[in-house]
N, C-alpha and C positions, 0 to 999 in steps of 0.2 A: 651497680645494681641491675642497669638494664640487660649489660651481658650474660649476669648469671640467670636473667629471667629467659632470656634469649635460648640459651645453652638448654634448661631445663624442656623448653620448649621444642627445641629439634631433638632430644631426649622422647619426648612423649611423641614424636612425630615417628621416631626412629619404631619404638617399642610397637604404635597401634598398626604400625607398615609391618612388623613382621607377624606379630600375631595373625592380620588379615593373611597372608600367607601361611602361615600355619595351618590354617580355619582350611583355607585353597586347598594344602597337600592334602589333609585330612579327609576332605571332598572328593575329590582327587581320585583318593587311594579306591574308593568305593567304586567307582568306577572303572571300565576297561579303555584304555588308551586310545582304542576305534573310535567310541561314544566322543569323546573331548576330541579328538580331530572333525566330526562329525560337525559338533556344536562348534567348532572353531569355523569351518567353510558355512554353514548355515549363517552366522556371524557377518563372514567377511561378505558372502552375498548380498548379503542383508546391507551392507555399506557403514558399519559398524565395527572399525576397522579396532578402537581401541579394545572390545569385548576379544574379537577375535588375536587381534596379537595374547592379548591373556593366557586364552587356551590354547596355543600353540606355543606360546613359553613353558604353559605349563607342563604339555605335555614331552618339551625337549629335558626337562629339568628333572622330570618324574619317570620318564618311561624310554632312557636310553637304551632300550632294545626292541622299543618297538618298529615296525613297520610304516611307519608315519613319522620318523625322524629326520631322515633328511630334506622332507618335505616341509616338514616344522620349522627347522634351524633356517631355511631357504624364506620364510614368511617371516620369522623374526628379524634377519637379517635386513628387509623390504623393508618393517616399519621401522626398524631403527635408520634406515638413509633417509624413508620420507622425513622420517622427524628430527632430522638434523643431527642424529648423536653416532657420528661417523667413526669414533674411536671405538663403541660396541659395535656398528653395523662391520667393520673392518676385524672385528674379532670372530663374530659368526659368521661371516663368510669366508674365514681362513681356516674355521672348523673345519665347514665342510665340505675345503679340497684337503682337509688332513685324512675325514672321517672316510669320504669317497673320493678317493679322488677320478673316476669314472662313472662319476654323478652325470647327469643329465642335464642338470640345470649348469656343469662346470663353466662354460665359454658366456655363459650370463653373469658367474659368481665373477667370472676376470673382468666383466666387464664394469662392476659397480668397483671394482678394489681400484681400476684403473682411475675411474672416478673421483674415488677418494682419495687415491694418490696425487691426483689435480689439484684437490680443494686444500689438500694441507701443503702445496706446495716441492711433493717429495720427489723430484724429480728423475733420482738413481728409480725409486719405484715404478714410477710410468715409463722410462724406458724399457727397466724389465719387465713389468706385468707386459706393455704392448710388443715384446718380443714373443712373450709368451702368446700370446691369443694368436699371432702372425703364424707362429710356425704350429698351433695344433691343430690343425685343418689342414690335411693334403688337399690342394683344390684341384679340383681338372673340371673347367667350364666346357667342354667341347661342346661345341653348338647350342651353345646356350650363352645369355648374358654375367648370366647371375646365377649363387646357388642359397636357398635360402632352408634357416632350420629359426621354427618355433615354441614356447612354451608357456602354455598358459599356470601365475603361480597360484598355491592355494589360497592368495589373497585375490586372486580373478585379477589378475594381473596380467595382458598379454606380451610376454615376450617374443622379440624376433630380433634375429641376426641375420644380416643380407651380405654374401662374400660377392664382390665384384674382382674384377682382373687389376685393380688400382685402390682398390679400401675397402673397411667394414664397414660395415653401417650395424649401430645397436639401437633398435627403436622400443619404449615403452609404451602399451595402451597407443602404438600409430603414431607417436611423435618419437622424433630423433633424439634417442638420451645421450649417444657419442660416435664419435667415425675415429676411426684409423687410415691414415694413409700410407703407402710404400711405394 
């Protein structure tokens, strides 16, 4: 008896989870794709990060031709590693080196799959993804130590990646998220 009450109850949990989505598109629809990016970065400024993942899900889910997509799927993919659910963060960010793969954000996207590839222990994957980040940068340091490129996300997230003559360095928000060496 307890299971079938059980059962009934992820039933009703199921049902008022999509309706609320429903109610979402519908909302949604009324508006222009801008506006909900708009209110997604007002959001994640604001340090309201769950509101904000919302409206940039919404708007990857609703307005795949908007202008504000690869910068959406790039924020969803953020809160899914903060929040520990690295089998979706590891799916949006395979998007979108599918969707772009001359994204801007790409040498960040290798950097969190690299990540992920650490945590589930896949280890053919970390050797390829950090093959991959090694060879897409021609480096030429001449007179110089270091060469550095960064990217703040629409979560106000600052990224940076630092190329030295001997490793990468991937820092999040100024702290070290991962290094490579060769």
């Amino acid at each position: 008896m307890l299971i079938f009450s059980a059962k009934i109850r992820d039933k009703q949990v199921i049902i008022s989870f999509l309706l609320f989505f429903l109610f979402l598109a519908s909302f949604a629809d009324a508006q222009n794709d801008k506006a909900i990016f708009k209110r997604a970065l007002r959001s994640a400024k604001n340090g309201k990060t769950d509101f904000a993942f919302c409206d940039f899900h919404l708007l990857v889910e609703l307005h795949r031709g908007s202008f504000h997509y690869s910068e959406s799927l790039f924020a969803v993919g953020e809160y899914y590693f903060a929040t520990k659910a690295y089998g979706h963060a590891k799916n949006i960010f395979l998007k979108i080196l599918d969707v772009n793969p001359a994204s801007k954000t790409k040498i960040f996207v290798k950097s969190y799959l690299l990540e992920i590839a650490k945590i589930e222990g896949d280890t053919d994957s970390v050797t390829e993804i950090r093959k991959s980040i090694i060879s897409s940068e021609q480096l030429s340091l001449l007179f110089r130590d270091f060469k550095e490129y960064a990217y703040v996300s629409p979560m106000f997230k600052s990224h940076r990646v630092v190329y030295f003559i001997d490793r990468i360095e991937f820092f999040i928000d100024d702290k070290l998220f991962s290094e490579i060496y060769y």
